[in-house]
C-alpha positions as CSV (number, residue, x, y, z in Angstrom):
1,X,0.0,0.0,0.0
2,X,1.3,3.5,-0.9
3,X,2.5,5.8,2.0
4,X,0.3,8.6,2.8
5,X,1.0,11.8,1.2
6,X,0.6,15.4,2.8
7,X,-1.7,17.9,0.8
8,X,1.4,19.5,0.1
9,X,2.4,16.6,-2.2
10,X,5.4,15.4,0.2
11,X,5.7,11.6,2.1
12,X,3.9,11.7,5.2
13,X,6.9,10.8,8.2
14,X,6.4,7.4,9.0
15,X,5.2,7.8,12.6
16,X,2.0,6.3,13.0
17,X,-0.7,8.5,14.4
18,X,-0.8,10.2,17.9
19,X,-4.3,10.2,17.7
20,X,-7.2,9.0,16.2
21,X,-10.9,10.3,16.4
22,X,-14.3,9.6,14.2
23,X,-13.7,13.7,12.7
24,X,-11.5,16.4,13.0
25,X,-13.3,19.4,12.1
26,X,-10.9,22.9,11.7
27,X,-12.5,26.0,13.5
28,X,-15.0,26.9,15.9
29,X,-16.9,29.3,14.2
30,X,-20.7,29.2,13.8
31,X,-20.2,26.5,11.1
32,X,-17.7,24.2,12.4
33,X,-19.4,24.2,15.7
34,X,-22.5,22.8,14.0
35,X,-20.4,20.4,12.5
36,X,-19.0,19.0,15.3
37,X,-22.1,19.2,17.5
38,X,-24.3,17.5,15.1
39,X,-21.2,14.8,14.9
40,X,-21.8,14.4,18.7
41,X,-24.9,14.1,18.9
42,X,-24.6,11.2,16.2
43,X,-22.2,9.6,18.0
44,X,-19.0,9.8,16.6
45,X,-15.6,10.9,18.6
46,X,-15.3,14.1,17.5
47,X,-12.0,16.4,17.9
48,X,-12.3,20.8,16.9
49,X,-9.7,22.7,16.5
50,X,-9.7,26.7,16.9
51,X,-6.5,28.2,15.4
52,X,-7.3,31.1,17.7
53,X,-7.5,31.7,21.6
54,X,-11.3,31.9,21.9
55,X,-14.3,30.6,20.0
56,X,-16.8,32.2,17.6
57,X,-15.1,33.9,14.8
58,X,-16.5,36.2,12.9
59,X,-20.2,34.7,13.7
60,X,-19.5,36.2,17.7
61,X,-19.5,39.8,16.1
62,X,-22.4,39.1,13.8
63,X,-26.2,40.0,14.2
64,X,-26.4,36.1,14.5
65,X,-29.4,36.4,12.5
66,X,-30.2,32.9,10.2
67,X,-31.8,33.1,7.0
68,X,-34.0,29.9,7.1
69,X,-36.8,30.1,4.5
70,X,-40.3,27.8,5.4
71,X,-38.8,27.7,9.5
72,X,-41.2,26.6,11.8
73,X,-40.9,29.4,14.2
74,X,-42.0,31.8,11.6
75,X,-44.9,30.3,11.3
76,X,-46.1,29.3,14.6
77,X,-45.9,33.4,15.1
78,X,-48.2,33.8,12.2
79,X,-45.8,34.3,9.3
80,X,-46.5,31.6,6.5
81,X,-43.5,30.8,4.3
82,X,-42.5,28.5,1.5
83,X,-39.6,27.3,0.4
84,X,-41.1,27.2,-3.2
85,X,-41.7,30.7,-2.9
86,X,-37.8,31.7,-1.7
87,X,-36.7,29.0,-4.4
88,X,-38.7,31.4,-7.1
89,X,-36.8,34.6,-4.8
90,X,-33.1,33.3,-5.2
91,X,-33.8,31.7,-8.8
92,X,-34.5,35.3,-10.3
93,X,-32.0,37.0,-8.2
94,X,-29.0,34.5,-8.3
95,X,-30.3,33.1,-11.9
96,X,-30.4,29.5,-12.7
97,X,-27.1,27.9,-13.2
98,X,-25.2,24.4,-11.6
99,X,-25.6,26.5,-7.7
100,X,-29.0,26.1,-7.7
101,X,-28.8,22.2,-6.7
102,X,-27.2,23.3,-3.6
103,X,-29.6,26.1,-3.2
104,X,-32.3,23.3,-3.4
105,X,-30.4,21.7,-0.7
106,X,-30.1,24.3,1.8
107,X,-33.9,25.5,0.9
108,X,-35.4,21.9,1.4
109,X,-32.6,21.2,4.8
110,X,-32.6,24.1,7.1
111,X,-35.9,23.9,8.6
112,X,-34.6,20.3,9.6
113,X,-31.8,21.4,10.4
114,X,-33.4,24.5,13.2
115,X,-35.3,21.7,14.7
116,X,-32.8,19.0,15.1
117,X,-30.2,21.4,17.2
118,X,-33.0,22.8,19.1
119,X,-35.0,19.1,19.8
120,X,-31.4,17.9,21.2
121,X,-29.0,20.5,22.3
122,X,-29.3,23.8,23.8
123,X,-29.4,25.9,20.5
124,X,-33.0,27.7,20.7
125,X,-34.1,30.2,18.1
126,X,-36.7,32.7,18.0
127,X,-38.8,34.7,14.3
128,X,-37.6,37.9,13.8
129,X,-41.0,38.8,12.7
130,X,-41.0,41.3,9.6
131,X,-37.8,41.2,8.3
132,X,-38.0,42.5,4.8
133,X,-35.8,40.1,2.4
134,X,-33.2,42.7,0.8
135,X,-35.0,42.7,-3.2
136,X,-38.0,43.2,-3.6
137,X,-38.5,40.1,-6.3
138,X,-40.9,37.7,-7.1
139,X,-40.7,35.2,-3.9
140,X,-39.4,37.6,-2.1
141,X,-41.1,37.4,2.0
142,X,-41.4,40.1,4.7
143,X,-41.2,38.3,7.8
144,X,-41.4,34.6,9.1
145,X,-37.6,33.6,7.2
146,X,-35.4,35.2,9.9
147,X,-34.5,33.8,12.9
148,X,-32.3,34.9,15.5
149,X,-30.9,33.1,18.9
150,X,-32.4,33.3,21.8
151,X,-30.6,35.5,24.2
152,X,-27.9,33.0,26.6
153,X,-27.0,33.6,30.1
154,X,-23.0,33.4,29.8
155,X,-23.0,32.4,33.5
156,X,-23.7,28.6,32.3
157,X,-20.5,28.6,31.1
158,X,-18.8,29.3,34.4
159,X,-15.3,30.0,33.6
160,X,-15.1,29.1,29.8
161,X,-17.0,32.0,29.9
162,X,-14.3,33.7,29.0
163,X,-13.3,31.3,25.9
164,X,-16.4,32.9,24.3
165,X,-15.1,35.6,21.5
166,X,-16.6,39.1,22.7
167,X,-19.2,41.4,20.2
168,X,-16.9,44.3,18.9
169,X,-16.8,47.1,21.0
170,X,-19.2,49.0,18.9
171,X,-22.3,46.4,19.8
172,X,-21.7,47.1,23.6
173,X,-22.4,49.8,26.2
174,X,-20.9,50.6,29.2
175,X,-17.6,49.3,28.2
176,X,-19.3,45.6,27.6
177,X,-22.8,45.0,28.1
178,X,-24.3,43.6,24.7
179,X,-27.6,45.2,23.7
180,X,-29.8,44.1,20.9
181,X,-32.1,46.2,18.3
182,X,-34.7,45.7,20.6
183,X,-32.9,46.9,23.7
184,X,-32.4,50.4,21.8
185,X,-35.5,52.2,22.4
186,X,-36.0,51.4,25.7
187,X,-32.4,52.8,26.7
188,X,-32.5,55.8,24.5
189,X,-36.0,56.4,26.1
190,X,-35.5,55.1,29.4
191,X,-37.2,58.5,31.0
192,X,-40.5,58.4,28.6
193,X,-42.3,55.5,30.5
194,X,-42.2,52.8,33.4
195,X,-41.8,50.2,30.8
196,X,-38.6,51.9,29.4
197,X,-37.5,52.7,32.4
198,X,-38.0,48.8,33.9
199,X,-36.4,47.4,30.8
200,X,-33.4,49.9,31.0
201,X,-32.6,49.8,35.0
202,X,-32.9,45.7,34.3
203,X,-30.1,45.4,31.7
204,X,-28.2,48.0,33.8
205,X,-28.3,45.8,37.0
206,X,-27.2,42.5,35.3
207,X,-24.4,43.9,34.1
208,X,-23.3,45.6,36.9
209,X,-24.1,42.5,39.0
210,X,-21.9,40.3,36.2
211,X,-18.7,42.9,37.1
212,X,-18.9,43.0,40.3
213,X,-18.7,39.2,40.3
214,X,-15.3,39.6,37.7
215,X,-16.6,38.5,34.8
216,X,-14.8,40.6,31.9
217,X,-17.9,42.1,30.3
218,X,-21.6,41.5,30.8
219,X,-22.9,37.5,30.6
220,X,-26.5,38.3,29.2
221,X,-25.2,37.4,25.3
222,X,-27.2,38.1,22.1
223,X,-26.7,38.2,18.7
224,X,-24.0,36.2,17.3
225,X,-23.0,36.2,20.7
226,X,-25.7,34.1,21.9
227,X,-25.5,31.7,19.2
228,X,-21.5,31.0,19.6
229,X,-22.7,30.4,23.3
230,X,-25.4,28.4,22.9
231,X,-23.6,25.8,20.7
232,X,-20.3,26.5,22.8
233,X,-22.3,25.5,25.7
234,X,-23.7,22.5,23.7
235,X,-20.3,20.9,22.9
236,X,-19.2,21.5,26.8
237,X,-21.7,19.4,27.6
238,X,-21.6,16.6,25.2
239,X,-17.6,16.6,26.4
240,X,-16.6,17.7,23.1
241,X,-12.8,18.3,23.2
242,X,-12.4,22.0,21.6
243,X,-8.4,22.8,21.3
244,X,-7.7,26.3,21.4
245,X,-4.6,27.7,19.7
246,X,-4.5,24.4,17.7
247,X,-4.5,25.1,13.6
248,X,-4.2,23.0,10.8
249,X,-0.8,22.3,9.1
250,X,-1.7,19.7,6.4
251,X,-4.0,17.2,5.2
252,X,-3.0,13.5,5.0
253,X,-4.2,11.5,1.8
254,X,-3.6,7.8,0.8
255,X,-4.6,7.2,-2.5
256,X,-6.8,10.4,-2.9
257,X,-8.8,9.6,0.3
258,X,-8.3,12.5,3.3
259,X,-6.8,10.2,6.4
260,X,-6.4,12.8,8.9
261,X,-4.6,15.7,9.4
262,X,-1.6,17.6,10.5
263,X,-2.6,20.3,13.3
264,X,-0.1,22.5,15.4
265,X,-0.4,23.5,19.2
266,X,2.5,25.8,20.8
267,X,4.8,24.9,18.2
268,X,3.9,20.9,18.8
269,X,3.0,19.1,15.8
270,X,0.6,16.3,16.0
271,X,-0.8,13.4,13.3
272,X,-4.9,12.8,13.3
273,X,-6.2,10.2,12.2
274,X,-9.9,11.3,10.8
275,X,-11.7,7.9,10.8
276,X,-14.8,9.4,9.1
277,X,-13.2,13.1,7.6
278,X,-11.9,16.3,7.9
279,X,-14.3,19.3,8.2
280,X,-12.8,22.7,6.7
281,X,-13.9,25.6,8.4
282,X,-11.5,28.0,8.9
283,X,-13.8,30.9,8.1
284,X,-12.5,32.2,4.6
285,X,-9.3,33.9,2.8
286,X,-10.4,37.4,4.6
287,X,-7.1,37.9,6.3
288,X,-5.1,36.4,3.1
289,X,-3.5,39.4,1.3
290,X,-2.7,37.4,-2.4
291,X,-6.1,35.6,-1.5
292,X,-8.0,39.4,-1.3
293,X,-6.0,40.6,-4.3
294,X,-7.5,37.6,-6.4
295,X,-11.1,37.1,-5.4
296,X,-12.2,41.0,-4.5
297,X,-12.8,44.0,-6.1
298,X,-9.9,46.6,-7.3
299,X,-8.8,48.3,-5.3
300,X,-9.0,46.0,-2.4
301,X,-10.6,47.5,0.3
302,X,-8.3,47.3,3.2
303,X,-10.6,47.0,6.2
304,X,-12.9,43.9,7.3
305,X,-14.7,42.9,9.8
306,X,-14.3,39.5,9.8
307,X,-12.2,37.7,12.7
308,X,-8.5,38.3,12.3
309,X,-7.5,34.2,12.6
310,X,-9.3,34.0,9.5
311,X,-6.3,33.5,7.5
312,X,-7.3,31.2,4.6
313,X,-5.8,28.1,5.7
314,X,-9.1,25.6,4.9
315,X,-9.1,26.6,1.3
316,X,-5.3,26.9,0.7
317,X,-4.7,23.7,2.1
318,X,-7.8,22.2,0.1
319,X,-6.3,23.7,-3.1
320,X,-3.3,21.7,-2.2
321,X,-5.2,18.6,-1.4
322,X,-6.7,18.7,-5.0
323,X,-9.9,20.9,-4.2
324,X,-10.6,23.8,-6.7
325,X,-12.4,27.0,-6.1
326,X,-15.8,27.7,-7.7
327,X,-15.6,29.8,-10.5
328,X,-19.5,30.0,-10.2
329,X,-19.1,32.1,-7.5
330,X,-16.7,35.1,-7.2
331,X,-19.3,38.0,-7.8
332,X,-17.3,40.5,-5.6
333,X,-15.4,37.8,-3.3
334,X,-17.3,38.7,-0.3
335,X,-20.1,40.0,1.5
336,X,-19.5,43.8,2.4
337,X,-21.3,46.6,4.7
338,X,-20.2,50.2,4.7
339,X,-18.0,50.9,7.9
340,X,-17.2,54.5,9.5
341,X,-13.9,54.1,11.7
342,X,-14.2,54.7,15.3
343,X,-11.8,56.2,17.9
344,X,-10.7,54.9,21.3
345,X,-7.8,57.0,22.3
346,X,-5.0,55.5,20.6
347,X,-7.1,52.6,19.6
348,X,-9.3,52.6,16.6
349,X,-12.0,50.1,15.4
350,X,-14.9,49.6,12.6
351,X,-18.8,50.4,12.8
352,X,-20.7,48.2,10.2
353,X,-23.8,50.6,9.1
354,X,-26.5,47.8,8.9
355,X,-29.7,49.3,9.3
356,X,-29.5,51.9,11.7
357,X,-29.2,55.1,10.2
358,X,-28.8,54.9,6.1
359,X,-32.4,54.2,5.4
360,X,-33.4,57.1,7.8
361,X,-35.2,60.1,6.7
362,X,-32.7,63.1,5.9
363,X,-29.5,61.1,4.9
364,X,-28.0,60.7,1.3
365,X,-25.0,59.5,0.3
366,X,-22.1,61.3,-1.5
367,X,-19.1,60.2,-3.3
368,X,-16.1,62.6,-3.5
369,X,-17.2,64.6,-6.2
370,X,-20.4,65.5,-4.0
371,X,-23.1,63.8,-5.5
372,X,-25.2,61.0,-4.8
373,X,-24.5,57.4,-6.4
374,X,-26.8,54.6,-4.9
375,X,-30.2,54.4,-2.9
376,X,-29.0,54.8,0.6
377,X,-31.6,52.6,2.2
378,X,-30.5,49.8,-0.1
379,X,-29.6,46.5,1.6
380,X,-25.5,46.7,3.6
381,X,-24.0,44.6,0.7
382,X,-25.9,46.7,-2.0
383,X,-24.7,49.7,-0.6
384,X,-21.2,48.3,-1.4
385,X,-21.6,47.2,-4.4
386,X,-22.9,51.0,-5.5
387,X,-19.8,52.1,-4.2
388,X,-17.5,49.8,-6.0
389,X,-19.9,50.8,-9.3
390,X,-19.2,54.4,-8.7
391,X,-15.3,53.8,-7.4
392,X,-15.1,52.5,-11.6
393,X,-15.8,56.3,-12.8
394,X,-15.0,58.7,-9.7
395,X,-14.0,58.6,-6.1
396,X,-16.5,57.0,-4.1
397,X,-14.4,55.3,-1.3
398,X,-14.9,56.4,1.3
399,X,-17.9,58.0,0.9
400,X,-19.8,60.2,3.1
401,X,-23.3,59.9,4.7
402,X,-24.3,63.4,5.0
403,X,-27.0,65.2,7.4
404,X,-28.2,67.6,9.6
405,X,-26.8,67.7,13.6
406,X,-30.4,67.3,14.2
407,X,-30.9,64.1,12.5
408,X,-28.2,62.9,14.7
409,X,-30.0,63.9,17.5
410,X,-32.9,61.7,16.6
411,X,-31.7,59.2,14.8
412,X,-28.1,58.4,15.7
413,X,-25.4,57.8,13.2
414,X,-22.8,55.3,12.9
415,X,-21.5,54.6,16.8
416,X,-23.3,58.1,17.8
417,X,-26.6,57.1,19.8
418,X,-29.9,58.8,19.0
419,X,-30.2,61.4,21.7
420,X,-26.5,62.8,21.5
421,X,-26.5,66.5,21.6
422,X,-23.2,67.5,22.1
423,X,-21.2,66.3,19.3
424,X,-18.1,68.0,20.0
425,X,-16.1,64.6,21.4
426,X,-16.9,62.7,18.0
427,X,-15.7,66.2,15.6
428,X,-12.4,66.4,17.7
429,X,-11.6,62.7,17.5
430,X,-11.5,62.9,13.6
431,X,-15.0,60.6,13.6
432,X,-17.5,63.1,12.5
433,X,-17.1,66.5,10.3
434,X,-19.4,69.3,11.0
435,X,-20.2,72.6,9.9
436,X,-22.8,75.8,10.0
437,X,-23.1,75.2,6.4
438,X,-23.2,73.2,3.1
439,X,-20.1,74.9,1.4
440,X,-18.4,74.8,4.8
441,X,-18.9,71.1,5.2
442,X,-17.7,70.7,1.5
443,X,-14.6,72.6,1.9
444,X,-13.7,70.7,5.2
445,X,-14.5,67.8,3.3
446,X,-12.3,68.4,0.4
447,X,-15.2,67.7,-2.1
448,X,-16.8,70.8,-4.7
449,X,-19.1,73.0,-2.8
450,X,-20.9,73.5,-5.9
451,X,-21.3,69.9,-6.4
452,X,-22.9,68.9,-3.5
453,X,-25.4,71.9,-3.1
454,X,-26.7,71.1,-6.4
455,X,-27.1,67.2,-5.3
456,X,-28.6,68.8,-2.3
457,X,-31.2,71.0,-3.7
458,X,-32.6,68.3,-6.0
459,X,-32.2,65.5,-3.1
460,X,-34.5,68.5,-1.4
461,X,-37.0,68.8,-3.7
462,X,-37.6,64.6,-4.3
463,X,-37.7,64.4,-0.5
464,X,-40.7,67.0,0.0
465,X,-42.5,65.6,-3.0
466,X,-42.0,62.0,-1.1
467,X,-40.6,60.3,-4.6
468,X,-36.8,59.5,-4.9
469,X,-36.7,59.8,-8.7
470,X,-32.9,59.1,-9.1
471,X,-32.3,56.1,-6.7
472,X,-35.6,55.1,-5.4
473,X,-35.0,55.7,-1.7
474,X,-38.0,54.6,0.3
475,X,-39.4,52.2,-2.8
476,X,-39.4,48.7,-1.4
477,X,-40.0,46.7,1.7
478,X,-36.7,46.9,3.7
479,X,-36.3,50.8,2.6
480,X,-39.3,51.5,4.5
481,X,-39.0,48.6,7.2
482,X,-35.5,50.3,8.0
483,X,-37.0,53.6,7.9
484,X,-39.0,55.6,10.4
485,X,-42.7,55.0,9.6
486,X,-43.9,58.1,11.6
487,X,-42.6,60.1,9.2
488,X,-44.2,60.9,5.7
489,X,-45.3,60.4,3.0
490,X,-41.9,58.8,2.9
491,X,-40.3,57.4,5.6
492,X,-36.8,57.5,3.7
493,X,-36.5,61.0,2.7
494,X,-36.5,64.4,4.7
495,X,-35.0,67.5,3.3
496,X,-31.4,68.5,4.5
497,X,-32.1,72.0,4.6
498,X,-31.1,73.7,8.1
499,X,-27.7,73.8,9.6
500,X,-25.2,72.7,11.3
501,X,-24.5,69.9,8.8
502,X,-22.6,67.2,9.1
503,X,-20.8,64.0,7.4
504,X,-19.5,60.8,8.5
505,X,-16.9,58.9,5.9
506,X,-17.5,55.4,5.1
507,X,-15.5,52.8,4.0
508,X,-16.2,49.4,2.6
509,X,-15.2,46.3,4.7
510,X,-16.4,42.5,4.3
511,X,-18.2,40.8,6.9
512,X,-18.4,37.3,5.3
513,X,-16.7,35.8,2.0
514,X,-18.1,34.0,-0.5
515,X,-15.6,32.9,-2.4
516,X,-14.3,29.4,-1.4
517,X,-14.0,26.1,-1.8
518,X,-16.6,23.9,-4.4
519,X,-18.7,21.5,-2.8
520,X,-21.8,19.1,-3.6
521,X,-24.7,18.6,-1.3
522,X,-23.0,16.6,1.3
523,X,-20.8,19.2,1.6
524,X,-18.2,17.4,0.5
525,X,-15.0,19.3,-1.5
526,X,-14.9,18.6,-5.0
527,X,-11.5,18.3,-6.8
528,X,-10.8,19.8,-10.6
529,X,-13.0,17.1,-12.2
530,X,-16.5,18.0,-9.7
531,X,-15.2,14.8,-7.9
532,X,-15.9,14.6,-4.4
533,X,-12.6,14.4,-2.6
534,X,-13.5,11.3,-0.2
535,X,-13.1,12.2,3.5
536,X,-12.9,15.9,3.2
537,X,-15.8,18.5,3.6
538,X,-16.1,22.0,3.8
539,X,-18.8,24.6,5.7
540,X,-19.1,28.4,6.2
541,X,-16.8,31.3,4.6
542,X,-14.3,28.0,3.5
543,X,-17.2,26.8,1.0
544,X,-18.2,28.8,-2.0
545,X,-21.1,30.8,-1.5
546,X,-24.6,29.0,-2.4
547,X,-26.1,32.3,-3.0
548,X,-23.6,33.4,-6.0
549,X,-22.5,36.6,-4.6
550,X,-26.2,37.8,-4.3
551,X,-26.8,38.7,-0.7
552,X,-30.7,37.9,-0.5
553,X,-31.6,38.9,3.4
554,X,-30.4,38.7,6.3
555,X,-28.5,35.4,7.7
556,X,-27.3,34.9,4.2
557,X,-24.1,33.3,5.7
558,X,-24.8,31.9,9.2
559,X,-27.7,29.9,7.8
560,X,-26.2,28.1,5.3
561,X,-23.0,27.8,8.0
562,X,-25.3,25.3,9.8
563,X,-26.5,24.3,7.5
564,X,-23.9,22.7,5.6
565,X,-22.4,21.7,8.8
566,X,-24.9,19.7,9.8
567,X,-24.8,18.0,6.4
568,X,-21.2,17.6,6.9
569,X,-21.7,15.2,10.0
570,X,-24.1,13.2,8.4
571,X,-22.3,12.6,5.7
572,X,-19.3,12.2,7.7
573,X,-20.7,9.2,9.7
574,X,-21.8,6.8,7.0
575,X,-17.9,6.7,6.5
576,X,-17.9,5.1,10.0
């Protein structure tokens, strides 16, 4: 029998294993932790491996928000869904080409999937209720196809707590209680009733209770948060050994089958044998410079938000195990939101502009030669990609959101909370420009006064007639969802017409890519020929995008993470 070969095409040593498990799955992101859980909980011996110090990823600083089509928690809250109808939805936005089969898969699985974790592990979900998908296209739903995680007391974790990758610093108050959309009324309006008040006072006594018993930050997780716990939590109690500071090296193959693998702990190297595979998620090429110069737009933007241990190890090794990318799949190499930079003394860090303030009435959008080049409210990852159209023909990166001060009072923008009147800390820090009026905030800006109070005065006039001609502002379902529906006749637009002014620079930055590795239904990697590569599977930002670049609502990555996780396992244990 031939001598196993590395990925890398060199002899294996000849030193037997040091280990041997059912599956080795690489990184403990949302994905990889489904793997291995759902591996568990069928019974095989199960080993996962975090390259970093802490678990999560990139899905611990997400909205943790699942796209799952036809779930049964939207309906039991009243929201009927289909997944014919979202099959119709991502048919005419993705188009019909060989993804779709995999589409299928992930459209007829994840309701499955939902209530297998929850039936037998601690994974709980919740509807979102109306959550606009981000087209408005035929198939296209309003509510009952997001879910989100139920919120997770950290505390069950005891001290692993602390293994638990933390929300960015943006998400939390109070230098680190997590708060959720719905937590954000209440706390802005904490004074305006009893029921504000309750729910504020609440959130502000479990956190302080949580640091005066020394835990690093507040233990009432949600978000992404409370998913990484939940299936953290999970695996701790199934007594799933999760290595920390343990990466992957190499694959071993004999005879084009993946054996096991190579992984690296404190500078120890140590042979797995994989009985039943290897599962690849290492969470994408995001933190790969030749890997960013090949798969995203030019120039590549320079900022992400995805988690820095996300250095493109799963797919680089795959390549070398015989896997190919899938070519079906590039559209811009990832899946982007617009970030302004923030400022922490010496520190600096990034604050994704989801939904809070873009779609918001008395906002546009300007590139650098001051005029508007995309429908503001438009969905995160459109909002990117109208910069990168614009970028082809003029400067549009960064951008600039531009307002009044008072919108910022009442609305908020970027990490400035609605209710901030003294803006003075954010102008000094570099964060936010502001000025008495338009040609002053152009010349600070460095854009053509001119310009921009023509792009202005027409913005002006579409916004009191309530009809975005140019870019359609305020025209579909998540415009006005992500809007403020006491104000009309559109809840998107509001003249920008009294001073001061002020604008807010944005940059694009990636949260997710989609670019990666080609798979089939199983999740298994296929090599150059569409052959499944026996023994070796890949899940999350290390498998090519299902969705084709398109970003079609939101979840678009964490639901077919676990997904395709889950498929994964139980693929993985018919090889037992």
């Amino acid at each position: 029998m031939p001598d196993p070969m590395l990925a890398s095409g060199r002899e294996a040593p000849r030193l037997g294993w040091d280990e041997s498990v059912d599956l080795v799955v690489i990184g403990a992101g949302a994905g990889g932790m489904a793997a291995a859980l759902a591996g568990a909980l069928e019974g095989l011996e199960v080993l996962l491996c975090e390259r970093g110090g802490q678990v999560g990823g990139t899905a611990a600083t997400s909205a943790g928000t699942l796209w799952i089509p036809g779930n049964r928690h939207g309906r039991e809250a009243g929201h009927p869904d289909t997944a014919e109808a979202a099959a119709i939805y991502l048919d005419t936005l993705v188009g019909d080409e060989p993804g779709r089969a995999l589409r299928r898969t992930y459209l007829a699985e994840g309701p499955a999937v939902l209530d297998y974790f929850e039936s037998r592990s601690d994974v709980r979900f919740v509807a979102c209720g109306m959550h606009p998908d981000y087209r408005d296209l035929p198939g296209a739903g309003t509510s009952g196809r997001a879910v989100v995680p139920e919120t997770f007391d950290g505390r069950l974790l005891g001290r692993a707590f602390r293994d638990v990758r933390p929300p960015i610093p943006e998400f939390m108050v109070l230098g680190g209680m997590m708060v959720g959309k719905a937590d954000i009324p209440p706390l802005v309006g904490r004074f305006r009733s009893p029921s504000n008040f309750v729910h504020a006072a609440g959130l502000a006594a479990r956190y302080l209770f949580d640091r005066i018993r020394g835990y690093p930050r507040g233990t009432r997780l949600v978000m992404g948060n409370a998913l990484v716990g939940r299936l953290y939590y999970s695996l701790r109690r199934r007594q799933v050994p999760v290595r920390l500071r343990t990466g992957l090296v190499d694959l071993i193959l004999q005879d084009g089958r993946v054996e096991g693998a190579v992984i690296e702990s404190r500078g120890v190297l140590r042979r797995v044998k994989a009985r039943c595979g290897v599962v690849l998620a290492t969470g994408g090429y995001a933190h790969d410079a030749a890997m960013r110069a090949r798969y995203m737009p030019d120039p590549v933007p320079a900022r992400s938000l995805a988690s820095p241990d996300n250095q493109g190890a799963g797919i680089s090794i795959g390549l070398r195990a015989g896997a190919k990318i899938d070519p079906l799949r590039y559209g811009s190499g990832a899946f982007w939101t617009p970030v302004s930079v923030t400022r922490r003394g010496a520190a600096s860090g990034l604050f994704p502009h989801l939904s809070l303030d873009r779609a918001k009435p008395g906002l546009i959008a300007v590139d650098q030669a001051g005029r508007r080049f995309v429908n503001e409210a438009a969905s995160y990852h459109d909002f990117v990609l109208g910069m990168f159209e614009a970028h082809r023909t003029r400067s549009a990166i960064p951008a600039y959101l531009v307002c009044e001060t008072r919108f910022v009072r009442k609305y908020g923008l970027g990490c400035i909370p609605p209710g901030t009147t003294n803006l003075s800390r954010h102008v000094a820090s570099g964060y936010l420009t502001c000025a008495g009026t338009l040609d002053g905030l152009a010349g600070a800006l460095g854009i053509p006064a001119a310009e921009l109070s023509a792009t202005v005065r027409r913005y002006n006039v579409q916004a009191k007639a309530g009809h975005d001609e140019d870019f359609g502002k305020g025209t579909t379902a998540l415009n006005r969802f992500n809007g403020d529906p006491g104000h009309g006749p559109n809840p998107c637009l509001a003249p920008i017409e009294t001073g001061p002014f002020c604008a807010l620079p944005v940059w694009p930055a990636e949260i997710a890519c989609s670019t990666g590795l080609a798979t089939d239904s199983h999740a298994r990697v296929l090599d150059a020929q569409d052959r499944p590569i026996d023994g070796l599977y890949a899940c999350g930002n290390d498998m090519g995008s299902i969705m084709g670049g398109a970003y079609p609502g939101p979840g678009t990555t964490l639901g077919p993470a676990l997904v395709f996780g889950y498929l994964a396992a139980m693929h993985a244990r018919t090889r037992r």
